[in-house]
Chimera marker file (.cmm) of the C-alpha trace (Angstrom):
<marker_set name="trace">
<marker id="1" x="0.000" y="0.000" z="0.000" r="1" g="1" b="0" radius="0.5"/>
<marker id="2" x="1.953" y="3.554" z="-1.143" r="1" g="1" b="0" radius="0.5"/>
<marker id="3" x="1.676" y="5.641" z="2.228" r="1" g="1" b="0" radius="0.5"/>
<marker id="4" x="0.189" y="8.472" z="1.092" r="1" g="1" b="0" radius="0.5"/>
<marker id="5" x="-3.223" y="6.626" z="-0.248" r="1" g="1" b="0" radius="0.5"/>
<marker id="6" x="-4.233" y="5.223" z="3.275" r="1" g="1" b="0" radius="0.5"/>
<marker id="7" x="-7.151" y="5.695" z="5.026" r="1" g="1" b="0" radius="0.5"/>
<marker id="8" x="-7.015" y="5.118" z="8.944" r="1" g="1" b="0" radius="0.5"/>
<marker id="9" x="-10.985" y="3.596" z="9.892" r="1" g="1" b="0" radius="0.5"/>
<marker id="10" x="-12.005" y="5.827" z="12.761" r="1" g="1" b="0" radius="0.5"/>
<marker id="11" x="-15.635" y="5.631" z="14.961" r="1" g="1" b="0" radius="0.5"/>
<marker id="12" x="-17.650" y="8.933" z="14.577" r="1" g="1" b="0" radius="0.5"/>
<marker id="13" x="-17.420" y="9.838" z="18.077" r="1" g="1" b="0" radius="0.5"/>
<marker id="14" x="-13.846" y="10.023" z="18.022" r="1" g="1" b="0" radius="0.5"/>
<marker id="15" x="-13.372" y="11.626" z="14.711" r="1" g="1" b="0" radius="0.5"/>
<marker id="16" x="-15.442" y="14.488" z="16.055" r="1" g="1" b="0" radius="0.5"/>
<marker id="17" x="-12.690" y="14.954" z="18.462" r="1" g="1" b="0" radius="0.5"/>
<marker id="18" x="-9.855" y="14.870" z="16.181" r="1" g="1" b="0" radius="0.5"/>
<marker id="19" x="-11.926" y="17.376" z="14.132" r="1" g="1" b="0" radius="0.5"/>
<marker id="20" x="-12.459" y="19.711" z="17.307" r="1" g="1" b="0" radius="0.5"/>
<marker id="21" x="-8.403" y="19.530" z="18.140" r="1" g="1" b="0" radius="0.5"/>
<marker id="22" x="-8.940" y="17.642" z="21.442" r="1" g="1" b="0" radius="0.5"/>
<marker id="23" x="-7.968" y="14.475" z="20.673" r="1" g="1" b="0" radius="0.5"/>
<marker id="24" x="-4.247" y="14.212" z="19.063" r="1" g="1" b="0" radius="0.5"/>
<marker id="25" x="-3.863" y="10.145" z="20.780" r="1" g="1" b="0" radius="0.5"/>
<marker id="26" x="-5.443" y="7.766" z="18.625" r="1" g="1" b="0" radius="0.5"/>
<marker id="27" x="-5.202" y="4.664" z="20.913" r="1" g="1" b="0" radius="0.5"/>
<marker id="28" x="-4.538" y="1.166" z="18.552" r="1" g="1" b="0" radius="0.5"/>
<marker id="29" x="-3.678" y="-2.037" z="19.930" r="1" g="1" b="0" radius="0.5"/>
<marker id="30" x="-0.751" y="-2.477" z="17.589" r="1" g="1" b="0" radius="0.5"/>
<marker id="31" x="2.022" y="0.004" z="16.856" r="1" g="1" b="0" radius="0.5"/>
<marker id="32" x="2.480" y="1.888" z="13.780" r="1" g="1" b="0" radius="0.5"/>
<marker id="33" x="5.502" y="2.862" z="11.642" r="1" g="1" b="0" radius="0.5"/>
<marker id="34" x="3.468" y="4.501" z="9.109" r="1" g="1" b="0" radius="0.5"/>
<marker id="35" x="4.016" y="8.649" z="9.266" r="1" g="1" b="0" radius="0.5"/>
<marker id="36" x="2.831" y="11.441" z="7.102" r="1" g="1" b="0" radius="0.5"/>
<marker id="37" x="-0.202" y="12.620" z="5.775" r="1" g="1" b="0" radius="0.5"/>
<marker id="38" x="-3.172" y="9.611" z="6.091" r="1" g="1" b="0" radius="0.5"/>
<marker id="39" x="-6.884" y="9.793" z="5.430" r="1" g="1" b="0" radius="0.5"/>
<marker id="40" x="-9.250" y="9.535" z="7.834" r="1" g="1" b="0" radius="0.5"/>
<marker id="41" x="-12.284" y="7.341" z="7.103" r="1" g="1" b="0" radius="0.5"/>
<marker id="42" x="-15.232" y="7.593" z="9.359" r="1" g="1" b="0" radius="0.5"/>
<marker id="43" x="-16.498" y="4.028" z="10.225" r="1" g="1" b="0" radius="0.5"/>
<marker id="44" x="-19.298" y="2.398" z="8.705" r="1" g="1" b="0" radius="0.5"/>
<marker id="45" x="-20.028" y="5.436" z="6.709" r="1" g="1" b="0" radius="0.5"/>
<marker id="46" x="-18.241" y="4.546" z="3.228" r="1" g="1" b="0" radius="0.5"/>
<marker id="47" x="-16.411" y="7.906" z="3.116" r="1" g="1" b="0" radius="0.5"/>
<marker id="48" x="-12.988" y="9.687" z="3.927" r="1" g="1" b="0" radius="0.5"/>
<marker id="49" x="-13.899" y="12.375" z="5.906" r="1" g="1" b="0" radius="0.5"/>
<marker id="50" x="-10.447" y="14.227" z="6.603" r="1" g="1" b="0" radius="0.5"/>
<marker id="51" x="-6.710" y="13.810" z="6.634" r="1" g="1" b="0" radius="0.5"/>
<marker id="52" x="-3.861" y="14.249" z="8.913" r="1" g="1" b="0" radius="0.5"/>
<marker id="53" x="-0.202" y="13.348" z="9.603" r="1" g="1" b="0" radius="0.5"/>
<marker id="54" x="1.072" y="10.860" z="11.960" r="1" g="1" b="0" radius="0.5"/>
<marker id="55" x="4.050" y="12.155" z="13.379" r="1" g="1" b="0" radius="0.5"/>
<marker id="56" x="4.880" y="9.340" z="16.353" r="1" g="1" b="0" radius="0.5"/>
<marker id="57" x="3.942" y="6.292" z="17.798" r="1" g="1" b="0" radius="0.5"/>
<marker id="58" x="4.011" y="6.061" z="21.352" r="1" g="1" b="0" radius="0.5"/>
<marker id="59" x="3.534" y="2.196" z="23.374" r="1" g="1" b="0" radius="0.5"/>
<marker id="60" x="1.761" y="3.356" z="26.541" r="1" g="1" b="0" radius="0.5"/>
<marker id="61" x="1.561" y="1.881" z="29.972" r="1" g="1" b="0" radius="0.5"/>
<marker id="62" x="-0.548" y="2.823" z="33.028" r="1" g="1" b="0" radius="0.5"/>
<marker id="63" x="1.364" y="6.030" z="34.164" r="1" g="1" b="0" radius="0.5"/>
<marker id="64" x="1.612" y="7.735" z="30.323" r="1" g="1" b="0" radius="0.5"/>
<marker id="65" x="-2.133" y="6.788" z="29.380" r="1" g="1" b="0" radius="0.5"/>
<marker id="66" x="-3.321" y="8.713" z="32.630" r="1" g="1" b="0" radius="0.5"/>
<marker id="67" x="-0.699" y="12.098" z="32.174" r="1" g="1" b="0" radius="0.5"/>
<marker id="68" x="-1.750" y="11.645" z="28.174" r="1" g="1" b="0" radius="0.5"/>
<marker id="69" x="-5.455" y="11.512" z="29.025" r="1" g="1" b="0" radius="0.5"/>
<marker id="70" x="-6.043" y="15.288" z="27.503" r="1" g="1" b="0" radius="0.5"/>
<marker id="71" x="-4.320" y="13.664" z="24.466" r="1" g="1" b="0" radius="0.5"/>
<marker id="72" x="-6.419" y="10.777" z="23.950" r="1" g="1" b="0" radius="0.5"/>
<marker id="73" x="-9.951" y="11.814" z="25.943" r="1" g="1" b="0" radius="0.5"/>
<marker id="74" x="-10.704" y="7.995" z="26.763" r="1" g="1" b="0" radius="0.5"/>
<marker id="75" x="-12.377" y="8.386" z="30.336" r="1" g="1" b="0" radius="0.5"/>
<marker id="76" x="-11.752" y="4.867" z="31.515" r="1" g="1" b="0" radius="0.5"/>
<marker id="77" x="-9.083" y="3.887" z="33.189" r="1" g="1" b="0" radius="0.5"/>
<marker id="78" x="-6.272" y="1.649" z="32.095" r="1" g="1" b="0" radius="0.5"/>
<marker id="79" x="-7.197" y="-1.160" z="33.228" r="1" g="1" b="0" radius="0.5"/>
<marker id="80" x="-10.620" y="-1.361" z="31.297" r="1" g="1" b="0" radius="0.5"/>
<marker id="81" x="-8.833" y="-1.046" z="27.811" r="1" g="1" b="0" radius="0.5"/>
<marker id="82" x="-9.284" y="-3.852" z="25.853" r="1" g="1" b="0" radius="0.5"/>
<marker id="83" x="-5.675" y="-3.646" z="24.487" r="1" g="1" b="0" radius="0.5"/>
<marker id="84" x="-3.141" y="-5.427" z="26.568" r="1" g="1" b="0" radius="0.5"/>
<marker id="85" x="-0.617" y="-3.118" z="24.788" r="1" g="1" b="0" radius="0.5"/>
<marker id="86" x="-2.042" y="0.165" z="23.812" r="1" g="1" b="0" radius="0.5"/>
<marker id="87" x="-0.242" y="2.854" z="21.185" r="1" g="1" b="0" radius="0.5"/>
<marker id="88" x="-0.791" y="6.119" z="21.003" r="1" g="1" b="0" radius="0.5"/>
<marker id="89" x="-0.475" y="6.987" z="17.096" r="1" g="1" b="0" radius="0.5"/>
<marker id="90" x="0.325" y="10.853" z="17.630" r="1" g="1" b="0" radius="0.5"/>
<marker id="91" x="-1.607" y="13.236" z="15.220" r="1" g="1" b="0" radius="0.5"/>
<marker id="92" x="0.256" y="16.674" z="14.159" r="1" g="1" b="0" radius="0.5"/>
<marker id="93" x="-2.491" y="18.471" z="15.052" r="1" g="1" b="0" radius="0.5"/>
<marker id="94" x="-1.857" y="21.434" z="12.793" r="1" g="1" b="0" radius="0.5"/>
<marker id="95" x="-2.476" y="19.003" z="10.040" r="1" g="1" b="0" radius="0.5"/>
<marker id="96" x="-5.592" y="18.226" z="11.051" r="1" g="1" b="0" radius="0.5"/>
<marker id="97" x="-8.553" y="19.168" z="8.399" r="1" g="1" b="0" radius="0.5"/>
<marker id="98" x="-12.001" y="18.230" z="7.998" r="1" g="1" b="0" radius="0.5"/>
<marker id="99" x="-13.559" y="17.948" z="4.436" r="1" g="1" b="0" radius="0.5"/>
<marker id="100" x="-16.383" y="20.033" z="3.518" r="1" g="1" b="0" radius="0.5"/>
<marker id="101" x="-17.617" y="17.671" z="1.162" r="1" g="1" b="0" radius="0.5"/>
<marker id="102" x="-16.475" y="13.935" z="2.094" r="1" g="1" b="0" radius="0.5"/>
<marker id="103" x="-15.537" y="11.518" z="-0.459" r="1" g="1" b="0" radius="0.5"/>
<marker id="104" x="-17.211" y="7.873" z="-1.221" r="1" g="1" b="0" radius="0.5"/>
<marker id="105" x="-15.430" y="4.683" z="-1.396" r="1" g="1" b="0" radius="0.5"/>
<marker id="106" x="-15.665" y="1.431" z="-1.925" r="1" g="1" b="0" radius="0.5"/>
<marker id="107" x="-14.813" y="-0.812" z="1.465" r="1" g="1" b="0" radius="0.5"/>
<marker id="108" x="-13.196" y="-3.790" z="0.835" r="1" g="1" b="0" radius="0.5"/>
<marker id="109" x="-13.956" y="-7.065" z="2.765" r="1" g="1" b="0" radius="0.5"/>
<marker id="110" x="-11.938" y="-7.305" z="5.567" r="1" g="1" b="0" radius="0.5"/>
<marker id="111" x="-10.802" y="-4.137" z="6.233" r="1" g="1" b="0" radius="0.5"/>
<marker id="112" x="-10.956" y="-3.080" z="9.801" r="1" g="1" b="0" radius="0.5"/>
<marker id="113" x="-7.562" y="-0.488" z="10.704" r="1" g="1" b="0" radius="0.5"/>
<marker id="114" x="-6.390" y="0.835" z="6.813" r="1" g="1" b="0" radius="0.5"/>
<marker id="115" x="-8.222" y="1.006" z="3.821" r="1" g="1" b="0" radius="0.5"/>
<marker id="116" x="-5.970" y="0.954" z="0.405" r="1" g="1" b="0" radius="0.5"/>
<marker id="117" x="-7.727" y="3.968" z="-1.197" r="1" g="1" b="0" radius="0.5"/>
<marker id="118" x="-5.960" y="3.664" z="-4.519" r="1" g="1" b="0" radius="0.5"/>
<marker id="119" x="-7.824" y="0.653" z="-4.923" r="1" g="1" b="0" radius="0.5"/>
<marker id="120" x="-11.236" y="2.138" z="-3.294" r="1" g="1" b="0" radius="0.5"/>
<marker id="121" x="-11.908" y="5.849" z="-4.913" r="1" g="1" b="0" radius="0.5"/>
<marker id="122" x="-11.229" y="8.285" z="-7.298" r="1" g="1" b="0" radius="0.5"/>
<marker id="123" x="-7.908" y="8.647" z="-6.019" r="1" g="1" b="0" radius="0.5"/>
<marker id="124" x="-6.815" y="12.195" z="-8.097" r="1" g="1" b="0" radius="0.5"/>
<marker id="125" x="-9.956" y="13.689" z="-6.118" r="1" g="1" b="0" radius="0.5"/>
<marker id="126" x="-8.294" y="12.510" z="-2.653" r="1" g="1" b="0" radius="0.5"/>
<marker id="127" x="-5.271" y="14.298" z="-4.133" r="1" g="1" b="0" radius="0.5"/>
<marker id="128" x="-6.415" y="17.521" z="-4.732" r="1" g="1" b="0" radius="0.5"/>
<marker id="129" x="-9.191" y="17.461" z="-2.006" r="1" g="1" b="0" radius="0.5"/>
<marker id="130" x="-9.454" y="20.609" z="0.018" r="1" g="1" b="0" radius="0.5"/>
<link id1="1" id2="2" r="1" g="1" b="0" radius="0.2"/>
<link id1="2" id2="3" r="1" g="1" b="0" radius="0.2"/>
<link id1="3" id2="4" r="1" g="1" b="0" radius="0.2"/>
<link id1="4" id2="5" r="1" g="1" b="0" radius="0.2"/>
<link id1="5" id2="6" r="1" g="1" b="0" radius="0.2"/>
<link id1="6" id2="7" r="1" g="1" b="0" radius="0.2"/>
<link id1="7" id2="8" r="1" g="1" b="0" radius="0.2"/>
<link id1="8" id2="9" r="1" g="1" b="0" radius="0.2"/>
<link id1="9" id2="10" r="1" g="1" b="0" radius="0.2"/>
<link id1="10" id2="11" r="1" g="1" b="0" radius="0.2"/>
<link id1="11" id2="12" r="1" g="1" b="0" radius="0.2"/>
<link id1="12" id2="13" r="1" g="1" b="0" radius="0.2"/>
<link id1="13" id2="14" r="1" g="1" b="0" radius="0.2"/>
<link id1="14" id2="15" r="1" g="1" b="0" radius="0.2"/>
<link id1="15" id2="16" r="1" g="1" b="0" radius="0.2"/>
<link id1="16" id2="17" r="1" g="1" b="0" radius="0.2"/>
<link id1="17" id2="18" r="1" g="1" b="0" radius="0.2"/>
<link id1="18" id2="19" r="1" g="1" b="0" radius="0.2"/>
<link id1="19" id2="20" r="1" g="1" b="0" radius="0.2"/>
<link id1="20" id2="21" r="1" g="1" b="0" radius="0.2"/>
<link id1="21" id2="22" r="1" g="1" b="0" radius="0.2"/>
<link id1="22" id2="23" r="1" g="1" b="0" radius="0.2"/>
<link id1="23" id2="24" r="1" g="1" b="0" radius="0.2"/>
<link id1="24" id2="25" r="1" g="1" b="0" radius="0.2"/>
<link id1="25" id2="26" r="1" g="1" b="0" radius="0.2"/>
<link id1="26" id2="27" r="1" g="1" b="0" radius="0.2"/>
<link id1="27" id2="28" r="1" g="1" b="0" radius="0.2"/>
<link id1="28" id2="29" r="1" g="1" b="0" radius="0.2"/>
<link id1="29" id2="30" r="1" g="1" b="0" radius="0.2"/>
<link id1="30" id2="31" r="1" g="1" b="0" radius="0.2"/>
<link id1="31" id2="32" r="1" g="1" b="0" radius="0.2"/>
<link id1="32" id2="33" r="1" g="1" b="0" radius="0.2"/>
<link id1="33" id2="34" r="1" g="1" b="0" radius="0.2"/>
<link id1="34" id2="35" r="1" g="1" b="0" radius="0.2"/>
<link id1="35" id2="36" r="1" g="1" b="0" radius="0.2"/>
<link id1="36" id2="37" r="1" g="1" b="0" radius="0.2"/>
<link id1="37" id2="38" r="1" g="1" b="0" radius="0.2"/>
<link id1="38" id2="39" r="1" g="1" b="0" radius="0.2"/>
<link id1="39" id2="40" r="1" g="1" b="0" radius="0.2"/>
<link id1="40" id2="41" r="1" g="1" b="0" radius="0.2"/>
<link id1="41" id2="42" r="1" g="1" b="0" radius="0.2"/>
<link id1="42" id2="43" r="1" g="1" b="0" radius="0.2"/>
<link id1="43" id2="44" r="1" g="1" b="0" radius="0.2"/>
<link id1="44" id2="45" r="1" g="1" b="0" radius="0.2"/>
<link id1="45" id2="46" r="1" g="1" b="0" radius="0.2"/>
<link id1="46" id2="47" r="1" g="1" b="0" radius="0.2"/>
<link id1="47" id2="48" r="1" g="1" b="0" radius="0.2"/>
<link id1="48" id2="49" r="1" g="1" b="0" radius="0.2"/>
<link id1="49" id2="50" r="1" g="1" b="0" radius="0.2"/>
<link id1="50" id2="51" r="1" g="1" b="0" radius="0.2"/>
<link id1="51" id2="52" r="1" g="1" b="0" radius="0.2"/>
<link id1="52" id2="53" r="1" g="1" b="0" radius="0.2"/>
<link id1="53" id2="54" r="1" g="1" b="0" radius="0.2"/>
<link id1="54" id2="55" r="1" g="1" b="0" radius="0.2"/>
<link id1="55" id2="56" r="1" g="1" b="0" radius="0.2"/>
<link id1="56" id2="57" r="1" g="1" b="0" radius="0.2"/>
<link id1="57" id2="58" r="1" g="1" b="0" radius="0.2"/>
<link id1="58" id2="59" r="1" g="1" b="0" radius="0.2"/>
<link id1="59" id2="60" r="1" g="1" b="0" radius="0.2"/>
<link id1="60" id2="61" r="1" g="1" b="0" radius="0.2"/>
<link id1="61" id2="62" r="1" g="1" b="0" radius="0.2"/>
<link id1="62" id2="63" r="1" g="1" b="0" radius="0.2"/>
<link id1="63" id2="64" r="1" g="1" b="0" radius="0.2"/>
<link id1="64" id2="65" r="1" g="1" b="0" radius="0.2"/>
<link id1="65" id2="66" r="1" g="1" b="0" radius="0.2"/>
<link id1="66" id2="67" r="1" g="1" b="0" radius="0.2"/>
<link id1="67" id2="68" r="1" g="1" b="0" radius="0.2"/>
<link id1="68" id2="69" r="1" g="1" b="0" radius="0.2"/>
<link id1="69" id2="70" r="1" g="1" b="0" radius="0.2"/>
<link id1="70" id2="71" r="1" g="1" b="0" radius="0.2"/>
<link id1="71" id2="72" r="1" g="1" b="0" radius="0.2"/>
<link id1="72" id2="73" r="1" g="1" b="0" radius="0.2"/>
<link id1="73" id2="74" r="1" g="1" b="0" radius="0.2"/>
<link id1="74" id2="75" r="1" g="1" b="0" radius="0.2"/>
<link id1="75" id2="76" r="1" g="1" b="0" radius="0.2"/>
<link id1="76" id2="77" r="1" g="1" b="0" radius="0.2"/>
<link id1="77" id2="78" r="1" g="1" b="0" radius="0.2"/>
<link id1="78" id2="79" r="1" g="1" b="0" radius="0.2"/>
<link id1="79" id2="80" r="1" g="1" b="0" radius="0.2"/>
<link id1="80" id2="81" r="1" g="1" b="0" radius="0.2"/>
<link id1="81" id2="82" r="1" g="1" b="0" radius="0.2"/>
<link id1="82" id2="83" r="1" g="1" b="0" radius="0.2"/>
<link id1="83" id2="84" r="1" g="1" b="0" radius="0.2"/>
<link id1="84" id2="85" r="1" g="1" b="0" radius="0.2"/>
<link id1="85" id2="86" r="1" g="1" b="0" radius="0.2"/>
<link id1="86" id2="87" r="1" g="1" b="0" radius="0.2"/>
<link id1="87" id2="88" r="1" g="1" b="0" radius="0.2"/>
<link id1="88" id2="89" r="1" g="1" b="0" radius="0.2"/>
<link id1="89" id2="90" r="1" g="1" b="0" radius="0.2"/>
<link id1="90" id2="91" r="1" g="1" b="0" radius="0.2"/>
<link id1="91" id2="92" r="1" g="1" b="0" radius="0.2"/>
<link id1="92" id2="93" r="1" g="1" b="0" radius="0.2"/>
<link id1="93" id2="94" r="1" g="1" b="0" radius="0.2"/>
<link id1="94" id2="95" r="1" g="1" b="0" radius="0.2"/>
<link id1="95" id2="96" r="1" g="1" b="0" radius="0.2"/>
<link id1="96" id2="97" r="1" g="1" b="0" radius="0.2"/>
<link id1="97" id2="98" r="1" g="1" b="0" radius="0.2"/>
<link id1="98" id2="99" r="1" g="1" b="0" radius="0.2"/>
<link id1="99" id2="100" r="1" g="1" b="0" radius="0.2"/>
<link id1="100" id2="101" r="1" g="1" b="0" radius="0.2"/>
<link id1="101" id2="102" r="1" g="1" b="0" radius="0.2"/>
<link id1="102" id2="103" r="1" g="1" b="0" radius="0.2"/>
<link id1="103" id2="104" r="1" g="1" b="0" radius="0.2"/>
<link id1="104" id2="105" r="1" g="1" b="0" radius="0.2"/>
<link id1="105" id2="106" r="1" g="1" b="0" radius="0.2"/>
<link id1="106" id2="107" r="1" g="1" b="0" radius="0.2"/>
<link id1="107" id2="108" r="1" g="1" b="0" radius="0.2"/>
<link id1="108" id2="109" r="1" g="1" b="0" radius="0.2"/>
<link id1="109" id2="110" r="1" g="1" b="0" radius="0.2"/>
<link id1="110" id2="111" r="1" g="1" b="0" radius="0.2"/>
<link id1="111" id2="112" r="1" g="1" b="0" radius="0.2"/>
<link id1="112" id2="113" r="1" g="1" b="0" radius="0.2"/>
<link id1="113" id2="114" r="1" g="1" b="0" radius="0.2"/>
<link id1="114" id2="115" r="1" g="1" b="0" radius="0.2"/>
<link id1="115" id2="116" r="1" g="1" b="0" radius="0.2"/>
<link id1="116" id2="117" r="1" g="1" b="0" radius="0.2"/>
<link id1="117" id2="118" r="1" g="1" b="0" radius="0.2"/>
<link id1="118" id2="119" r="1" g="1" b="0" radius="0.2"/>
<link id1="119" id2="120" r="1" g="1" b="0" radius="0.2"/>
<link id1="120" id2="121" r="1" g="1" b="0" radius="0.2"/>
<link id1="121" id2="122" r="1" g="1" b="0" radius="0.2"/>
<link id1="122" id2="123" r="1" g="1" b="0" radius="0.2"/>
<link id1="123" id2="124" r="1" g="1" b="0" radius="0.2"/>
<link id1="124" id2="125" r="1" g="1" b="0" radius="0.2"/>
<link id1="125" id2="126" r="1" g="1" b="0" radius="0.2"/>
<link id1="126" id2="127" r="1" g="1" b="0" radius="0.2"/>
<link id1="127" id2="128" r="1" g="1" b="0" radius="0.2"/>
<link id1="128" id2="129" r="1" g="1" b="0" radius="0.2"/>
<link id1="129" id2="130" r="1" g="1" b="0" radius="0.2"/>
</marker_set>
């Protein structure tokens, strides 16, 4: 997958954050190595609904989670995650931009973290969003 066609699959609720500039932790149960500008695909809705660069990854235990809590606005504590290792994929959030008009694509079977959108949408219009 070239890095600058993927889309990151992200619940509404917390894609509202990210779009308000509160939330800059998106917590993953995997780490990432991916960095630069992604897409950011709002879940279950069949379109990319913003972009933004990655600029870390971050493996959290108890201690960071709770000091990164204004970073990552998860109210729970620690111990209630479901991840046994939880990342915090940092977001640059200067980079962080909400589309006016959100694009369709095509989900493929099977995707549940990235979506290849090279292979799902008009691609040149992802390019030249604004």
């Amino acid at each position: 997958m070239t890095e600058n066609c993927r889309g990151l699959i992200i619940k509404g609720k917390w894609l509202d954050k990210i779009f308000a500039k509160k939330k800059v932790w998106e917590i993953r149960s995997s780490p990432t190595n991916i960095r630069g500008r992604i897409f950011l695909i709002q879940s279950g809705s069949g379109m990319v609904v913003g972009e933004c660069n990655i600029v870390d990854c971050i493996k959290l235990d108890k201690k960071l989670f709770e000091q990164g809590r204004k970073h990552h606005t998860i109210e729970d504590a620690f111990e209630k995650l479901s991840y046994k290792h939880p990342y915090a994929w940092v977001i640059d959030i200067d980079s962080i931009k909400k589309y006016v008009c959100p694009l369709c694509y095509k989900h493929p079977s099977g995707a549940v973290i990235w979506v290849d959108l090279m292979k799902c949408c008009e691609y040149e219009k992802l390019l030249s969003h604004d």
